[in-house]
VEXLORO-384535 format. One record per residue (C-alpha): residue in three letters; chain; x, y, z. Coordinates in pm, 1 decimal. Example, Ala and Ser with C-alpha at 12.3 -4.5 7.8 and 13.67 -1.06 7.14 Angstrom:
REM VEXLORO-384535
+------+-------+----------+----------+----------+
| rest | kette |        x |        y |        z |
+------+-------+----------+----------+----------+
|  ALA |     A |   1230.0 |   -450.0 |    780.0 |
|  SER |     A |   1367.0 |   -106.0 |    714.0 |
+------+-------+----------+----------+----------+
***
This chain:
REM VEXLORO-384535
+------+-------+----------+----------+----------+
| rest | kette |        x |        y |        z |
+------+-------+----------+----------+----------+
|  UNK |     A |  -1027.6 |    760.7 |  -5031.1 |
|  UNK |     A |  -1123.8 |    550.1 |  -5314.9 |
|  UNK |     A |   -820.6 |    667.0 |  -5621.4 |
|  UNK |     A |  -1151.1 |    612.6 |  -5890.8 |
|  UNK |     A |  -1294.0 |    930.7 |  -5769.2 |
|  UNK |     A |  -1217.8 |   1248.3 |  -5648.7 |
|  UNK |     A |  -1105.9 |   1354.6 |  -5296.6 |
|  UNK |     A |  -1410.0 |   1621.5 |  -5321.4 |
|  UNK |     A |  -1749.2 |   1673.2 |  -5357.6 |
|  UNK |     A |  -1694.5 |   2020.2 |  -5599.9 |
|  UNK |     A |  -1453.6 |   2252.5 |  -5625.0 |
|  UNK |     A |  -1603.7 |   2449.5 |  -5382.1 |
|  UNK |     A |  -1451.5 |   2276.3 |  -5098.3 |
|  UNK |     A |  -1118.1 |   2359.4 |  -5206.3 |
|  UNK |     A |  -1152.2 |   2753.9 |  -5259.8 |
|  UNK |     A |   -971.1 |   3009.0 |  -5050.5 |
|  UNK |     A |  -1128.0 |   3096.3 |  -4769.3 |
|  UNK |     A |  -1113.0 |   3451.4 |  -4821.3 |
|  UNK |     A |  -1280.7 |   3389.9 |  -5146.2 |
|  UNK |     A |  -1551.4 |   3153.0 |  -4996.2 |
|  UNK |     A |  -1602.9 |   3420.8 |  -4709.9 |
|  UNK |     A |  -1625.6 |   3740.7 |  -4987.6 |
|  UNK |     A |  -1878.9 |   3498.9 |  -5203.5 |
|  UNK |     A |  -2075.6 |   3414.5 |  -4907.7 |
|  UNK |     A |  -2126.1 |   3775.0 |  -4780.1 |
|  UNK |     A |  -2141.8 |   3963.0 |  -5143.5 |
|  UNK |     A |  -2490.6 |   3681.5 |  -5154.7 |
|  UNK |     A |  -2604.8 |   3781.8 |  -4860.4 |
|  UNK |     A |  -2788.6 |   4096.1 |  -4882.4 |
|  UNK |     A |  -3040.8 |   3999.3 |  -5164.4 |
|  UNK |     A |  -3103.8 |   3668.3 |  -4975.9 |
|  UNK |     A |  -3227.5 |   3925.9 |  -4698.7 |
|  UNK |     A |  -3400.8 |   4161.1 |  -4936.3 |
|  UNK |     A |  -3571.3 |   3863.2 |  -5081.7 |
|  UNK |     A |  -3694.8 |   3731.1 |  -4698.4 |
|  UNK |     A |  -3851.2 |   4063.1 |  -4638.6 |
|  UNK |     A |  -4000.7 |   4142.6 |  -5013.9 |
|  UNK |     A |  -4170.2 |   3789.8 |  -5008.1 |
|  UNK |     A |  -4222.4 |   3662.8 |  -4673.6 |
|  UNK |     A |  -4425.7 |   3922.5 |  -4462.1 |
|  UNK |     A |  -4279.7 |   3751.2 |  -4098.2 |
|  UNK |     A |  -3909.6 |   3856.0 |  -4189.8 |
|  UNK |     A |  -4095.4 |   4184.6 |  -4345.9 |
|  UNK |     A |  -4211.1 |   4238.7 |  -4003.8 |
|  UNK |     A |  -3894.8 |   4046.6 |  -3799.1 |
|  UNK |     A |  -3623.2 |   4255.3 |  -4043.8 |
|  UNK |     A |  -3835.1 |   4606.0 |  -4089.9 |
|  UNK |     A |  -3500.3 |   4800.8 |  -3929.3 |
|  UNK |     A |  -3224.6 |   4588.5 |  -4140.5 |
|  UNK |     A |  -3096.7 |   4741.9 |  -4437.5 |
|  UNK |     A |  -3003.1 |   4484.1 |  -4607.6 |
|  UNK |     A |  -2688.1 |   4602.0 |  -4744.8 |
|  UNK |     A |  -2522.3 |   4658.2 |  -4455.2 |
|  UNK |     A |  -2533.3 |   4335.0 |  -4364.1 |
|  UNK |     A |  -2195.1 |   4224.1 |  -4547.6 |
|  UNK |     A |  -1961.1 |   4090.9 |  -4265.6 |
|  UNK |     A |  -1954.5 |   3856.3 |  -3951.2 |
|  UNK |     A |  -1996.2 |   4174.2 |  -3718.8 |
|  UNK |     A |  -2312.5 |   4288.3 |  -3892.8 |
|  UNK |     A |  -2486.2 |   3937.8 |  -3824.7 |
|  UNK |     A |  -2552.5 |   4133.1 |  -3470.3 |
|  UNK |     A |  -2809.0 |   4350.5 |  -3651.2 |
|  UNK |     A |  -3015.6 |   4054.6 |  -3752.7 |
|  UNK |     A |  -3301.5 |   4010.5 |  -3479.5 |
|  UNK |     A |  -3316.5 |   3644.2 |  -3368.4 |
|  UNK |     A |  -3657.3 |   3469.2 |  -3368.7 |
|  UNK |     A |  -3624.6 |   3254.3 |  -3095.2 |
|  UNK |     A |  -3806.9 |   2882.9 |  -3102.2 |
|  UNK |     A |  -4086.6 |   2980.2 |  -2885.6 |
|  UNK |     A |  -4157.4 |   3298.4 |  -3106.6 |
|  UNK |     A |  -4169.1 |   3070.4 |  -3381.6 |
|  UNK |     A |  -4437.4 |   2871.3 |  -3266.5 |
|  UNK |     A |  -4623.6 |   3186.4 |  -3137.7 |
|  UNK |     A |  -4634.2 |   3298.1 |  -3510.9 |
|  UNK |     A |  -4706.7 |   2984.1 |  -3710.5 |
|  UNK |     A |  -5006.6 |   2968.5 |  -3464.1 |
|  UNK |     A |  -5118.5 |   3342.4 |  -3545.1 |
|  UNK |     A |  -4988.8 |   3331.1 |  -3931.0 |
|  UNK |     A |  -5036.3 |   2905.1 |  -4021.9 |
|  UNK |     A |  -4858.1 |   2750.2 |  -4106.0 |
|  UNK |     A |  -4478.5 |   2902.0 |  -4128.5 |
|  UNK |     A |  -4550.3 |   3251.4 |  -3961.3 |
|  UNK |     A |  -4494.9 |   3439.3 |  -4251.0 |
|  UNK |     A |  -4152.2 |   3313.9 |  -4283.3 |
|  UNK |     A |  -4170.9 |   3111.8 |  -4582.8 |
|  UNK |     A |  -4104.0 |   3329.4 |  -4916.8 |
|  UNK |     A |  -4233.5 |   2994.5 |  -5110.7 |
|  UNK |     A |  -4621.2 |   3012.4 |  -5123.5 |
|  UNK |     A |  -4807.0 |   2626.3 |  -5013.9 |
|  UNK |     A |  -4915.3 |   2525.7 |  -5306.3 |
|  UNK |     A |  -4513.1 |   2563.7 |  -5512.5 |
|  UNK |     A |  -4373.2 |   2344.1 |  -5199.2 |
|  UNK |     A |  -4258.5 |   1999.9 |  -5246.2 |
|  UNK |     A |  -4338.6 |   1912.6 |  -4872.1 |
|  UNK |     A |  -4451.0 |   1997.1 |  -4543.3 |
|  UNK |     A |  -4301.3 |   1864.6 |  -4194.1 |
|  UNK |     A |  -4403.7 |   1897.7 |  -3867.3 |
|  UNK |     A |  -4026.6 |   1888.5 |  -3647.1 |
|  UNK |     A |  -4040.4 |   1936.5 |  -3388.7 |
|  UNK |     A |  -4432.6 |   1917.2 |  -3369.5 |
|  UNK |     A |  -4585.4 |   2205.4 |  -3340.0 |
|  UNK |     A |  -4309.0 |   2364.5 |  -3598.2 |
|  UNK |     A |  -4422.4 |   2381.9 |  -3981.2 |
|  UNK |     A |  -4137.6 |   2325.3 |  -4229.1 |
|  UNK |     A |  -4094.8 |   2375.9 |  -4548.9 |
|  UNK |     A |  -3912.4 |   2162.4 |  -4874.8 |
|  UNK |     A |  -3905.4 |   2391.1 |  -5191.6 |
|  UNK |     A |  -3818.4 |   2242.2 |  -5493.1 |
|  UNK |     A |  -3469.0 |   2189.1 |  -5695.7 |
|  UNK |     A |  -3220.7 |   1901.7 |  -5644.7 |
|  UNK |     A |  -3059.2 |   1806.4 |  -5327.9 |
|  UNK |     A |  -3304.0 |   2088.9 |  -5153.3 |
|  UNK |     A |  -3114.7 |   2001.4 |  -4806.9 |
|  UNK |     A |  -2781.7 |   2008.8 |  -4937.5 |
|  UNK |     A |  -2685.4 |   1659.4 |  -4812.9 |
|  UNK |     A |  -2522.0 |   1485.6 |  -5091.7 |
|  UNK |     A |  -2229.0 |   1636.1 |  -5022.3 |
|  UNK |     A |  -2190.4 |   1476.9 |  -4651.8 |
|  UNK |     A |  -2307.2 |   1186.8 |  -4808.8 |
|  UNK |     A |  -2014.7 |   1190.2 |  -5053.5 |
|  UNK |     A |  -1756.0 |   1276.0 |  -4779.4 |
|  UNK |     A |  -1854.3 |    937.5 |  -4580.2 |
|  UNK |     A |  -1749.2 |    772.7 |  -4899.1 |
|  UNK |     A |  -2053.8 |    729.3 |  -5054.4 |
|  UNK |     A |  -2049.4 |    710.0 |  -5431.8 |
|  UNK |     A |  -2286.0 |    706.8 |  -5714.8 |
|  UNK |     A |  -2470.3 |    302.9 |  -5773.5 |
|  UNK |     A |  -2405.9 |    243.2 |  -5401.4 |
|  UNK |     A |  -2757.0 |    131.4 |  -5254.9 |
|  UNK |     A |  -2803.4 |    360.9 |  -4920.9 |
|  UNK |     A |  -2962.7 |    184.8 |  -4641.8 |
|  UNK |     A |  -3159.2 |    473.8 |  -4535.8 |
|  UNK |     A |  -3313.3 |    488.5 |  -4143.5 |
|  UNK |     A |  -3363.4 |    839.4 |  -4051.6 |
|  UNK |     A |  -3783.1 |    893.7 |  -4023.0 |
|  UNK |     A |  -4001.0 |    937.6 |  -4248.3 |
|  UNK |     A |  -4275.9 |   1030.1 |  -4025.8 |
|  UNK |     A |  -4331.9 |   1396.7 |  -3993.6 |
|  UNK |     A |  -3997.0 |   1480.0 |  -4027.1 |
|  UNK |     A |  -3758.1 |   1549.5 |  -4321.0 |
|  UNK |     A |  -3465.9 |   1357.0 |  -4162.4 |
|  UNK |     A |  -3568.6 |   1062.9 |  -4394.6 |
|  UNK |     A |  -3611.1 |   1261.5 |  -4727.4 |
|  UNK |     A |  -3342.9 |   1515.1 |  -4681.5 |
|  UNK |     A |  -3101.5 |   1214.4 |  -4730.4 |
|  UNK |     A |  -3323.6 |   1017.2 |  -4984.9 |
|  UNK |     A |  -3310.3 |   1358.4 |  -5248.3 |
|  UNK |     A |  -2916.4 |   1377.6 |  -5109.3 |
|  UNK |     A |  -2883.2 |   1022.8 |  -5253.3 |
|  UNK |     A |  -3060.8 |   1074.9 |  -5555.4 |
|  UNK |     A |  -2855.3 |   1369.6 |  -5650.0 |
|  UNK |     A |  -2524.5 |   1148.0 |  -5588.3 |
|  UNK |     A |  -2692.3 |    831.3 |  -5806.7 |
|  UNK |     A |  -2725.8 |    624.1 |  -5524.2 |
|  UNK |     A |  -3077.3 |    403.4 |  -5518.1 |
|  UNK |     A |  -3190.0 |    421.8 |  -5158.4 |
|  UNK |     A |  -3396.0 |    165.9 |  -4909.7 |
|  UNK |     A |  -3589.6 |    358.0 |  -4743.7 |
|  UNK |     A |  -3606.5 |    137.6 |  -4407.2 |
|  UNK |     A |  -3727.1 |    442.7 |  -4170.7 |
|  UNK |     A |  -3735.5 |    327.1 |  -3765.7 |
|  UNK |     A |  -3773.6 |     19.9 |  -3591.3 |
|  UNK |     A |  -3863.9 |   -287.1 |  -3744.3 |
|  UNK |     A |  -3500.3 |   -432.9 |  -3667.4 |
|  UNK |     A |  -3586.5 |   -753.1 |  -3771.2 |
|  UNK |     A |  -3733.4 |   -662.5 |  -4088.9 |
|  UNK |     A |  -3421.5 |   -402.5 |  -4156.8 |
|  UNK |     A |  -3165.5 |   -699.0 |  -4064.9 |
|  UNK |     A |  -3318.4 |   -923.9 |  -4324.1 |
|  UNK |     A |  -3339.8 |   -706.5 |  -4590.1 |
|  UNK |     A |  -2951.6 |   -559.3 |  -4550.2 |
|  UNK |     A |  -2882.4 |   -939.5 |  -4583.1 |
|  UNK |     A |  -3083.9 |   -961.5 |  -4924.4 |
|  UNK |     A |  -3024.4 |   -648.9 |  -5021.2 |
|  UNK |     A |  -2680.9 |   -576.6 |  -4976.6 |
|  UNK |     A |  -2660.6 |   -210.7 |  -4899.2 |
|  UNK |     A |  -2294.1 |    -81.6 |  -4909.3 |
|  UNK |     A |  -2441.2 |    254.3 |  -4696.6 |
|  UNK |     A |  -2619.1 |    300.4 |  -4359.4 |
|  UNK |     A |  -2799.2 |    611.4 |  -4271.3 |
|  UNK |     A |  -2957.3 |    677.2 |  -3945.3 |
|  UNK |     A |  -2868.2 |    707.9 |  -3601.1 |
|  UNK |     A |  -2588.5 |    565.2 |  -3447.2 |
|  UNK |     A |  -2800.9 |    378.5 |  -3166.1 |
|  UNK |     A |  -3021.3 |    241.7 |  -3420.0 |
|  UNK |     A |  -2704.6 |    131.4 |  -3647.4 |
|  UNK |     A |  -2545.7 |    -46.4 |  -3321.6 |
|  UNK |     A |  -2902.7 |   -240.0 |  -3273.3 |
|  UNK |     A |  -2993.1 |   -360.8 |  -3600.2 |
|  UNK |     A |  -2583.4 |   -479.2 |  -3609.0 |
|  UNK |     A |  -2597.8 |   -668.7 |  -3279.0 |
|  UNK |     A |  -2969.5 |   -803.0 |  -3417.5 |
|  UNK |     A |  -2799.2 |   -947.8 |  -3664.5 |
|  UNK |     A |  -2548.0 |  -1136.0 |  -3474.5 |
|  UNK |     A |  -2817.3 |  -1261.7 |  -3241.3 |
|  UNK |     A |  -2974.3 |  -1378.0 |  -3574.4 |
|  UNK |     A |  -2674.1 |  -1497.6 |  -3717.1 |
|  UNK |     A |  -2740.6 |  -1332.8 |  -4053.0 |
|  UNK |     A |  -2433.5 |  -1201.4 |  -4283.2 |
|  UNK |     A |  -2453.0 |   -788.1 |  -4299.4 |
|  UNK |     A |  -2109.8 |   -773.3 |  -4405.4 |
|  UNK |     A |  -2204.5 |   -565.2 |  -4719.9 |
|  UNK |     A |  -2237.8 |   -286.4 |  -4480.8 |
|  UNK |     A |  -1909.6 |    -87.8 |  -4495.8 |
|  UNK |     A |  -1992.3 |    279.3 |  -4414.5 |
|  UNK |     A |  -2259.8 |    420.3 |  -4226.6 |
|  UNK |     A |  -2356.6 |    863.1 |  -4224.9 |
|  UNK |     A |  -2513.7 |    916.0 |  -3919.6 |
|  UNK |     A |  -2629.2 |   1176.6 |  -3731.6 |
|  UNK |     A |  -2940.3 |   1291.5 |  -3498.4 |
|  UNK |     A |  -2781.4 |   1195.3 |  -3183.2 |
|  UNK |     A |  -2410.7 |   1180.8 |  -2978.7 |
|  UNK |     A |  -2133.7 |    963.4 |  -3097.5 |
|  UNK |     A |  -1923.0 |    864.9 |  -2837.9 |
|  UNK |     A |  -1563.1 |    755.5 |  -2947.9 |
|  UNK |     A |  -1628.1 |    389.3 |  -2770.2 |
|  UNK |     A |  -1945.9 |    354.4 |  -2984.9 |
|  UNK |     A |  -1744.7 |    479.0 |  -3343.6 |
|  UNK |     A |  -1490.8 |    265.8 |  -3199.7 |
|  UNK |     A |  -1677.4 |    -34.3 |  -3186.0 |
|  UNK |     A |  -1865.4 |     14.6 |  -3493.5 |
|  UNK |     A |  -1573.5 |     40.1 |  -3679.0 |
|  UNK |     A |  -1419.9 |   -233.4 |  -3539.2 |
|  UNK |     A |  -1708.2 |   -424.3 |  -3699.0 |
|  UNK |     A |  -1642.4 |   -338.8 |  -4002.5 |
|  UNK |     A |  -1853.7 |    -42.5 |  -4066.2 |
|  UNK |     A |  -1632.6 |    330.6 |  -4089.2 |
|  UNK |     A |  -1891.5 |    558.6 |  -3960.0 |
|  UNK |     A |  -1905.1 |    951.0 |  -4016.4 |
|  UNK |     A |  -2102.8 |   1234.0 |  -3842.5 |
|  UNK |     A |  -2354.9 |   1547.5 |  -4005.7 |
|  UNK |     A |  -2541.5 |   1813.1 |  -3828.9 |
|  UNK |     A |  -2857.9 |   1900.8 |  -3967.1 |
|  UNK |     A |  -3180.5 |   2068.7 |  -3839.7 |
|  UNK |     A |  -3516.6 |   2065.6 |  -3992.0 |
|  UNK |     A |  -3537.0 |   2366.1 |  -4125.0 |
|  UNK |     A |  -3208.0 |   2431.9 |  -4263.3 |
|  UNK |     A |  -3080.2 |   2060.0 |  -4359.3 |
|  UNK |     A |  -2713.1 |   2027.7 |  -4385.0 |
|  UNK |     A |  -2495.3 |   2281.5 |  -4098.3 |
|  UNK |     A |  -2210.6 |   2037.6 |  -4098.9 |
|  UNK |     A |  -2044.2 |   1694.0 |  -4163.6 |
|  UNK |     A |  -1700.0 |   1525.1 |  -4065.9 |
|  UNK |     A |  -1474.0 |   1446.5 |  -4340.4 |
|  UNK |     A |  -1244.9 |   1130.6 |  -4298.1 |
|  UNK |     A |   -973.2 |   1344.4 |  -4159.0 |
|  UNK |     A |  -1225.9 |   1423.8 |  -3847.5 |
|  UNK |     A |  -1085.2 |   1732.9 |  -3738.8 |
|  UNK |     A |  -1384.7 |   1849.2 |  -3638.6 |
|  UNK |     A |  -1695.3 |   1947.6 |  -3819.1 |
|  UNK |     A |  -1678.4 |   2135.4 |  -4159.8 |
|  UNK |     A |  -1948.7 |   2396.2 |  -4205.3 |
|  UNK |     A |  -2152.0 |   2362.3 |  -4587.5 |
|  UNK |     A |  -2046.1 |   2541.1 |  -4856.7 |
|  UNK |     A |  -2351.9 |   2763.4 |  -4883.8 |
|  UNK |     A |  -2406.0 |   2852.2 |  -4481.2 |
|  UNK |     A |  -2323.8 |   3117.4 |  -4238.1 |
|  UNK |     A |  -2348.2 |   3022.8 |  -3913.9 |
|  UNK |     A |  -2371.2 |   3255.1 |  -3630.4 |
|  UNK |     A |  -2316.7 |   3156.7 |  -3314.0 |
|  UNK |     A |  -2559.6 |   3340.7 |  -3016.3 |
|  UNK |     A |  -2516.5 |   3347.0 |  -2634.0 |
|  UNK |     A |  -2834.5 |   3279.3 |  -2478.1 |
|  UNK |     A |  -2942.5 |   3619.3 |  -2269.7 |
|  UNK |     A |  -2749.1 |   3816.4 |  -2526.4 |
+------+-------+----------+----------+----------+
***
């Protein structure tokens, strides 16, 4: 880690657990009373859950699950989010389709997805010019890490997918110091450029993400200069998790509980 800045993001990532655990589930309850007051789909979904029960990991079990398919059955009855959406159209930022036929929403407020933080724990850091190739096409991908690197103070190229030529040319007159996109795509547009022969040195770190990362293909991208870090996102959630450069394993954001299900169950 660069000594010029600091090891974290916030000083959340350095509270107690205990404390992080008691904050998250003290929060919880009105977030719930809030889904059901203003979104008629969790009105309907959560009419049995009081909400203040729900304070601990055990009471999670008392939260129905809306399963994927369920959700496109009611954005197609109730368009376009199914009643799940406590934001009405017309105060959103954005609407995605991802995975088509699925509605999502962007509200509004800085770093809406939560990614700067991932962003900053690949070693990102504010002036840094982000070479940005998640899609901008339907889904957020693209634009959850474009507001990300807007909330760090990074400018951001937003090259999207394919195009390799066109992306290899303008890391070389550009200079980004910051990939973003999938690891496939990041291996392609490197080897692109050797084929080319043109200097993408600048390129030192890389957050990607969408896709497996086998330890031969970090390996190798490392080895060519470029120290590469994972996230975990979904569409409708943003940020679940990121590696830090420790990469013992995934570290869950700050503001999520995650619960995990057992299909059948």
């Amino acid at each position: 880690m660069d000594g010029s800045h600091p090891a974290y993001f916030d000083e959340l990532e350095t509270r107690d657990p205990a404390l992080r655990d008691e904050r998250l589930y003290d929060a919880l309850p009105q977030q719930i009373r809030i889904a059901k007051e203003k979104a008629p789909g969790y009105a309907d979904a959560f009419r049995d859950v009081d909400p203040d029960r729900i304070r601990s990991p055990a009471a999670l079990a008392d939260l129905p699950v809306i399963r994927k398919g369920g959700l496109i059955e009611r954005q197609r009855q109730d368009l376009p989010f199914g009643g799940l959406a406590a934001t009405p159209l017309n105060e959103l930022v954005r609407v995605y389709a991802s995975p088509g036929p699925i509605y999502d929403a962007e509200g509004r407020g800085p770093d809406y997805w939560r990614m700067a933080r991932a962003l900053y724990a690949a070693g990102i850091r504010r002036g840094e010019l982000v070479h940005n190739c998640f899609a901008y096409h339907f889904t957020p991908a693209g634009m959850m890490i474009e507001t990300g690197c807007q909330a760090l103070g990074c400018p951001v190229f937003p090259g999207g997918v394919g195009n390799t030529e066109l992306q290899v040319m303008a890391m070389s007159d550009l200079k980004p110091a910051a990939f973003a996109g999938t690891p496939s795509f990041l291996k392609v547009i490197l080897d692109k450029a050797q084929e080319l022969g043109t200097d993408v040195s600048s390129l030192s770190k890389a957050l990607v993400g969408g896709e497996a990362l086998p330890k031969s293909l970090r390996d190798e991208l490392q080895e060519r200069g470029v120290a590469v870090q994972q996230l975990y996102g979904t569409a409708d959630l943003g940020l679940i998790a990121y590696e830090s450069h420790a990469r013992e394993g995934m570290i869950i954001d700050e503001w999520l509980i995650v619960e995990i299900v057992r299909p059948g169950t």
